[in-house]
C-alpha positions in Angstrom: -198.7 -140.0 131.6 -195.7 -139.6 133.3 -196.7 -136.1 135.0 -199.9 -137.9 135.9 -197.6 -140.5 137.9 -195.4 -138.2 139.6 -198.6 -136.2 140.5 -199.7 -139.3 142.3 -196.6 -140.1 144.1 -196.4 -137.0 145.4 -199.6 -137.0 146.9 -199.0 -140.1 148.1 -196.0 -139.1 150.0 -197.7 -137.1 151.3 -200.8 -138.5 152.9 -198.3 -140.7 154.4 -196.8 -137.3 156.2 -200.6 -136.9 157.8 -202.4 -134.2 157.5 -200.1 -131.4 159.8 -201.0 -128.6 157.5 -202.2 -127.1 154.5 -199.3 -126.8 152.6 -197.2 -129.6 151.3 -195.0 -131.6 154.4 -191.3 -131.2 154.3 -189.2 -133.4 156.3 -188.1 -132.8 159.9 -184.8 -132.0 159.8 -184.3 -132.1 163.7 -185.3 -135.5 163.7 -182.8 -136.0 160.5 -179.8 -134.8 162.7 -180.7 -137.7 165.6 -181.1 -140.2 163.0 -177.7 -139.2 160.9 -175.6 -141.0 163.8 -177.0 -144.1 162.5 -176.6 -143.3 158.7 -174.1 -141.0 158.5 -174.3 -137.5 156.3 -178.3 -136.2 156.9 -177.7 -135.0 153.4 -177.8 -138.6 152.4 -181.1 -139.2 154.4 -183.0 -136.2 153.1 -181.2 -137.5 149.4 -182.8 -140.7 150.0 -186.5 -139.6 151.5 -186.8 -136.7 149.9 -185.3 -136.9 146.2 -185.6 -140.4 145.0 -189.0 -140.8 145.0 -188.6 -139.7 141.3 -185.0 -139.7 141.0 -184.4 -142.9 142.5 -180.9 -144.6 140.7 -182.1 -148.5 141.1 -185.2 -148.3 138.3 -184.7 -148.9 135.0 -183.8 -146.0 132.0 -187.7 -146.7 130.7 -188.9 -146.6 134.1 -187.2 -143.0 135.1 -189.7 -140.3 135.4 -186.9 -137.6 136.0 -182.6 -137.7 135.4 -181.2 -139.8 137.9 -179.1 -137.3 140.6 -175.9 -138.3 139.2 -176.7 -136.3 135.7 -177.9 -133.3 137.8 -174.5 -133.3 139.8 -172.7 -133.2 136.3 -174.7 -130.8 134.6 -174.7 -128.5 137.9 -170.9 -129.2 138.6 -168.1 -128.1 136.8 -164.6 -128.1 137.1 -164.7 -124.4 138.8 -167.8 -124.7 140.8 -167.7 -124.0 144.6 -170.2 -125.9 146.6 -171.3 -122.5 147.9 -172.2 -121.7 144.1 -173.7 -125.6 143.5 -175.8 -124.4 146.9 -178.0 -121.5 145.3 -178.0 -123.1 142.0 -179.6 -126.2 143.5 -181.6 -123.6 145.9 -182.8 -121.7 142.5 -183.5 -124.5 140.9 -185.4 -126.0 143.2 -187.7 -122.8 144.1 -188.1 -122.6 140.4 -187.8 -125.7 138.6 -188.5 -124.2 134.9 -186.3 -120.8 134.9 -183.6 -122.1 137.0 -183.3 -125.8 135.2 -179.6 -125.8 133.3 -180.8 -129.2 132.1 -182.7 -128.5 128.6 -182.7 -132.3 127.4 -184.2 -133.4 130.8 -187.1 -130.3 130.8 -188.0 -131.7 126.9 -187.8 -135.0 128.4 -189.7 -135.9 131.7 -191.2 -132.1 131.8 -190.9 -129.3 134.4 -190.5 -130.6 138.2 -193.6 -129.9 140.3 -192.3 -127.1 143.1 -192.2 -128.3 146.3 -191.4 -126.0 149.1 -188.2 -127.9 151.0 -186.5 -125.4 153.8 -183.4 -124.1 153.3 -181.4 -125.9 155.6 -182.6 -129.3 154.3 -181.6 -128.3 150.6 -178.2 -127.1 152.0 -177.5 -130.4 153.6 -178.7 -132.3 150.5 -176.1 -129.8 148.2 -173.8 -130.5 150.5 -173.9 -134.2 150.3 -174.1 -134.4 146.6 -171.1 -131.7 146.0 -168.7 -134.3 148.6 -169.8 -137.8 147.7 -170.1 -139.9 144.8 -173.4 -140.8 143.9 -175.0 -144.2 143.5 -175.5 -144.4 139.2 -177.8 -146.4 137.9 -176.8 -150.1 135.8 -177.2 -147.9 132.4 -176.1 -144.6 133.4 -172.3 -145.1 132.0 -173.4 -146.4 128.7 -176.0 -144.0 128.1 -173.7 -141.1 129.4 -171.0 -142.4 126.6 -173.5 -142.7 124.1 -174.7 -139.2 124.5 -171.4 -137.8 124.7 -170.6 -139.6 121.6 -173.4 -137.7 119.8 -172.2 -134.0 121.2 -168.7 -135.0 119.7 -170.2 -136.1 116.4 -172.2 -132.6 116.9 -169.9 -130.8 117.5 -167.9 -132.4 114.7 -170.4 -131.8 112.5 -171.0 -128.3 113.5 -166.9 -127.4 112.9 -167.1 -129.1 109.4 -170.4 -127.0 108.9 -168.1 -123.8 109.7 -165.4 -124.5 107.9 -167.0 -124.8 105.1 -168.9 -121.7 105.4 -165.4 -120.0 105.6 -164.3 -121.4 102.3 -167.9 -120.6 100.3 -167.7 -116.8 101.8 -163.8 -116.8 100.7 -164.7 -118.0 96.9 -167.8 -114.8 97.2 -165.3 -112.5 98.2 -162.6 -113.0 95.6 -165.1 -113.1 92.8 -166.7 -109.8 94.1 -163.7 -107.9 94.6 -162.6 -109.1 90.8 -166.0 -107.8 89.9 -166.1 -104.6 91.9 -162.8 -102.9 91.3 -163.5 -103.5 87.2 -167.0 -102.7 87.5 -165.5 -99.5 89.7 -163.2 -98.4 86.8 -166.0 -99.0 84.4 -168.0 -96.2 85.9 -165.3 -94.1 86.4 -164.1 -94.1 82.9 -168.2 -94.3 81.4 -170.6 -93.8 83.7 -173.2 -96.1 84.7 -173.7 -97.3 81.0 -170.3 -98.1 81.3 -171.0 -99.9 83.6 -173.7 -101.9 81.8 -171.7 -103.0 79.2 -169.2 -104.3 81.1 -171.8 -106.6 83.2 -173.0 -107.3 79.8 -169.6 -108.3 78.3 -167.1 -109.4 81.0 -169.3 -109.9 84.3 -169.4 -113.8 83.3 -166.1 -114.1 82.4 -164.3 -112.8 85.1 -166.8 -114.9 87.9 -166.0 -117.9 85.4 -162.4 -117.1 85.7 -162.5 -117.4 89.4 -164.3 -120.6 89.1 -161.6 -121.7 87.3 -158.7 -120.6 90.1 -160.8 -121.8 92.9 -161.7 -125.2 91.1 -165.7 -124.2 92.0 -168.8 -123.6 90.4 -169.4 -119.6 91.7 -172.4 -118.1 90.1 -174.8 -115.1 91.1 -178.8 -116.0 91.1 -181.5 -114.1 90.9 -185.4 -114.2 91.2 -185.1 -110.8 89.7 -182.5 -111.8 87.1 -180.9 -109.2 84.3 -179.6 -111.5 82.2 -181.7 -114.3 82.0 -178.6 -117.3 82.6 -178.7 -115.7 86.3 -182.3 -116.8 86.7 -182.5 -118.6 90.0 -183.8 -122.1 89.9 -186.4 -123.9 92.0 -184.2 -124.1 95.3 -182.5 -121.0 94.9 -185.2 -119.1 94.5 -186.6 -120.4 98.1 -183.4 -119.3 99.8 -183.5 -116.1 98.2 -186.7 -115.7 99.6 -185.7 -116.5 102.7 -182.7 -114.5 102.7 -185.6 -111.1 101.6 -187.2 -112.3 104.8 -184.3 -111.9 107.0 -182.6 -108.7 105.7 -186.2 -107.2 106.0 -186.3 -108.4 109.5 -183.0 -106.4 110.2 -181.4 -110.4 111.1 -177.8 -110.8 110.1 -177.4 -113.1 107.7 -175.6 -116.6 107.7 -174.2 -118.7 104.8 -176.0 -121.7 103.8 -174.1 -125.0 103.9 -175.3 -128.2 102.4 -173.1 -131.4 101.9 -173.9 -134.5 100.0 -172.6 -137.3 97.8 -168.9 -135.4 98.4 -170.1 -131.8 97.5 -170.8 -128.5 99.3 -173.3 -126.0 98.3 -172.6 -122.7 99.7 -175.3 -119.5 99.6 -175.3 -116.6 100.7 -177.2 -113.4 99.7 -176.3 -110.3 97.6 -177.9 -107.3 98.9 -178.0 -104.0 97.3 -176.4 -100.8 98.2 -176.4 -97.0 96.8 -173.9 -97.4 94.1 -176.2 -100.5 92.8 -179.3 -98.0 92.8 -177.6 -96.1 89.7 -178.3 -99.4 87.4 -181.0 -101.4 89.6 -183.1 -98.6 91.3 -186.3 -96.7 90.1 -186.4 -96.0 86.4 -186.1 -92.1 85.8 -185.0 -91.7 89.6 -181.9 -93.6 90.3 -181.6 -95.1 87.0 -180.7 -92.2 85.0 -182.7 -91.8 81.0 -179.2 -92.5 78.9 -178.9 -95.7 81.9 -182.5 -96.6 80.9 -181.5 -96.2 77.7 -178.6 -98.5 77.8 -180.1 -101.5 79.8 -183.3 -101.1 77.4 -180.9 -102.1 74.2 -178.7 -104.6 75.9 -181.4 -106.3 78.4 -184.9 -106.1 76.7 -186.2 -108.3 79.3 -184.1 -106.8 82.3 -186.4 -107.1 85.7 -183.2 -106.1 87.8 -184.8 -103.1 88.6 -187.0 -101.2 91.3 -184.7 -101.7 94.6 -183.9 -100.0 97.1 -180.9 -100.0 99.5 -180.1 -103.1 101.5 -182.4 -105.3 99.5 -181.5 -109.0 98.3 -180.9 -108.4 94.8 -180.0 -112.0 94.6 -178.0 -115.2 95.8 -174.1 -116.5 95.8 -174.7 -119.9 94.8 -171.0 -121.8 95.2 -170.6 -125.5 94.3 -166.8 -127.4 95.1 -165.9 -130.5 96.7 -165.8 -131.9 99.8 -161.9 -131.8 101.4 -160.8 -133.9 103.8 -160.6 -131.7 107.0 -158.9 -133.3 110.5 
């Protein structure tokens, strides 16, 4: 509806142009400059004329069928921008209202800006004006503008808590995986990869329980694919497992999962296989080795952690601690 009204404002601006040419009428600017003695900055004029048939400052925030000026000064405008570099963005913009728009929320909003071909010189002076003068806002603007910068600091708030806790759930993985690997290292070293086995099958549990204990958390490796059966996966895991196998297969770089609520965090993040893992959960009879088999066989009769390959999710860090209070 909206487009539809703008479509017919525009058309009627111009019919009241006449009917000089085929294309669509752009102001005189000659006859700006005479006038401008009368007004002031022809910039202003043009502003006027040209710009608030949709952006006008004096409807109302329901009524707006594009940002008023005022937001496009701000969003185009920072601290370090010359007027010369406000010029061609305003210039770019304008020739191209969908590539060139550095206004996201207003494109999802009111949609893309017809094009409409305005000289050079007459978008200059316009820049111009709006880069040197302060800009009538209208009634609401201030308290809308606070309210959305409100919600980009509770965002961005949000988003720091978000990462913050990511860094504690990866630190938790960490420390129980390097407690895991340097045993599990000395286990083959010492036996082989059946050595191995029975020390997953004996002391894996413990030592992730241990720093559970150290880190006051809940750590625990999940699986859709499990060895031992108290690593099966449940309902939710399983679906971020499967999204993880999605990703790494994708060649996308993984990112933790964060979830807060009631005063807890629930960290994931996937477990992917590498060669070293292929000696206990590769092919039977081709990385898994017969006295390996042999081994799991006896000590996992229902083991299904087998058949990957490298760089696979073998499963899922599932970490579960409290909430802190962060500053």
């Amino acid at each position: 509806m909206k487009q539809l009204l703008l479509a017919l404002i525009l058309v009627f601006a111009a019919c009241k142009e006449g009917k000089k040419s085929d294309t669509v009428p752009i102001t005189d600017t000659s006859q700006n400059e005479v006038a401008a003695s009368e007004i002031g900055h022809p910039g202003k004029m043009l502003l006027e004329k040209e710009c608030y048939i949709c952006h006008n400052p004096k409807v109302t925030k329901e009524s707006m069928i594009a940002p008023p000026m005022v937001a496009i000064k701000k969003h185009y405008i920072t601290e370090n921008t010359t007027k010369e570099e406000f010029t061609n963005a305003l210039m770019n913009w304008v020739n191209d209202p969908e590539q060139n728009s550095k206004m996201p929320g207003a494109l999802k909003k009111f949609g893309i800006m017809p094009y409409i071909p305005y000289p050079e010189d007459a978008i200059t002076q316009i820049a111009e004006y709006l880069y040197d003068n302060d800009i009538e806002k209208p009634d609401w603007y201030d308290v809308n503008h606070q309210n959305q910068e409100d919600s980009e600091q509770q965002l961005r708030a949000s988003e720091n808590i978000h990462t913050r806790y990511a860094g504690v759930g990866m630190e938790y993985a960490k420390a129980a995986k390097n407690q895991l690997g340097k045993n599990l290292i000395r286990a083959i070293a010492e036996k082989g990869p059946s050595g191995a086995i029975e020390f997953c099958n004996t002391q894996a549990t413990r030592l992730t329980d241990s720093v559970s204990v150290m880190k006051n958390a809940i750590i625990k490796r999940v699986s859709d694919k499990p060895r031992n059966p108290d690593n099966m996966a449940n309902q939710e895991e399983l679906g971020y497992i499967s999204y993880y196998q999605k990703l790494i297969a994708a060649k996308t770089t993984p990112k933790p999962i964060v979830k807060r609520e009631e005063g807890e965090v629930s960290f994931y993040y996937p477990i992917t296989t590498n060669a070293m893992c292929l000696q206990c959960h590769g092919k039977p009879d081709e990385q898994i080795v017969p006295g390996t088999l042999a081994t799991l066989n006896a000590l996992y009769p229902g083991d299904k952690a087998v058949g990957y390959a490298e760089n696979q999710v073998r499963g899922i860090w599932s970490i579960h601690f409290e909430e802190e209070s962060i500053e």
